[in-house]
N, C-alpha and C positions, 0 to 999 in steps of 0.2 A: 429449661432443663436440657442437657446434652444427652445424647444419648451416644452410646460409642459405639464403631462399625463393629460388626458382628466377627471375630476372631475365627480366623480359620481351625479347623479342628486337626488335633495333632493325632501324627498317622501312627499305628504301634505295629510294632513288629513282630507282637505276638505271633500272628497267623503266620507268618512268614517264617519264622524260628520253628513254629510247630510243622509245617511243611518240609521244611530243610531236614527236620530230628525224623518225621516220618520217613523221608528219604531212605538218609542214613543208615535208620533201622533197617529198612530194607531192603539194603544193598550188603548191609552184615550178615543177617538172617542168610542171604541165599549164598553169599559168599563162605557162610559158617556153614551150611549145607552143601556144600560143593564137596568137589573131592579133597582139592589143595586145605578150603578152610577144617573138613574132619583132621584133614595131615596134619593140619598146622595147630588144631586144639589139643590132640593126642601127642602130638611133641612139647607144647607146653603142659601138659598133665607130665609127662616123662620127665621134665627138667625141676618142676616143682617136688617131685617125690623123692628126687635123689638130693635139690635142698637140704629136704627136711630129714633126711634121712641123715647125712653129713651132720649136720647140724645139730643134730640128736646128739652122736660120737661126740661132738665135739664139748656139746653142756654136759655130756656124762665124765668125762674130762676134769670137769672143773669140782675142786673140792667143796667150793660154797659158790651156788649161783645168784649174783646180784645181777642188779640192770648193765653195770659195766662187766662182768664175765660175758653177760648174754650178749651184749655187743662186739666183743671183743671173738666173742664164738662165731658173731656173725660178718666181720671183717674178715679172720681167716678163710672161710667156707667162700664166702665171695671172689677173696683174691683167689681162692683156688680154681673156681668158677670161671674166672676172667682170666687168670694164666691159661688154663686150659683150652681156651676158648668157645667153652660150653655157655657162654652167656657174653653180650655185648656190650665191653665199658660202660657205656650209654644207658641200659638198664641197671646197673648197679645203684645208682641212686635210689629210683622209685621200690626197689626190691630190698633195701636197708629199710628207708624209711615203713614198706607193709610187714616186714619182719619185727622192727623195731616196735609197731604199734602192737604187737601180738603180747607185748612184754606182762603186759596188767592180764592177759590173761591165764600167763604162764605161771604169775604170781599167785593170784587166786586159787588155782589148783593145787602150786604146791603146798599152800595154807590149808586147803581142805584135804592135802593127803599127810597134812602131819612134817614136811620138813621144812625147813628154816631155811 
């Protein structure tokens, strides 16, 4: 009967990943607590508000709001964003696609408040 050498055991990187994300965490935490990171949260609370706020204007706008108005609401609002330079080419992607995702629940509401 053979018997086989004994397989070294494979290393995981869990503990290593959970080390690294602990880091992280708490290099954001103090940096979120800093002065610059309050600045920097409060600026983004500031930029998001005036979004939504445009953005509202812009769906009230539209005679019937489907997924493609809502989009289309949210193209103009963007390029205005990014003419303006209130917002960095570079973020418009990720801020279409978390706008875009909001659509189902923008749906739903309008269904529970009665309009089509």
């Amino acid at each position: 009967m053979k018997t086989n050498p004994p397989q070294p055991k494979k290393k995981s990187h869990f503990k290593a990943g959970l080390l690294a994300g602990a880091v992280f965490g708490l290099a954001a935490g103090i940096f979120m607590s800093s002065k610059d990171g309050k600045k920097l949260a409060k600026n983004l609370q500031a930029k998001t508000k005036g979004i939504q706020a445009r953005l509202q204007k812009e769906i009230k706008k539209a005679a019937h709001l489907s997924e493609e108005t809502y989009e289309d609401a949210i193209d103009r609002v963007l390029a205005y964003y990014t003419k303006s330079r209130k917002i960095a080419t570079k973020e418009v992607p990720a801020l279409k696609r978390y706008l875009m995702g909001k659509w189902h629940m923008i749906q739903r509401e309008m269904k529970s408040a009665g309009k089509r």
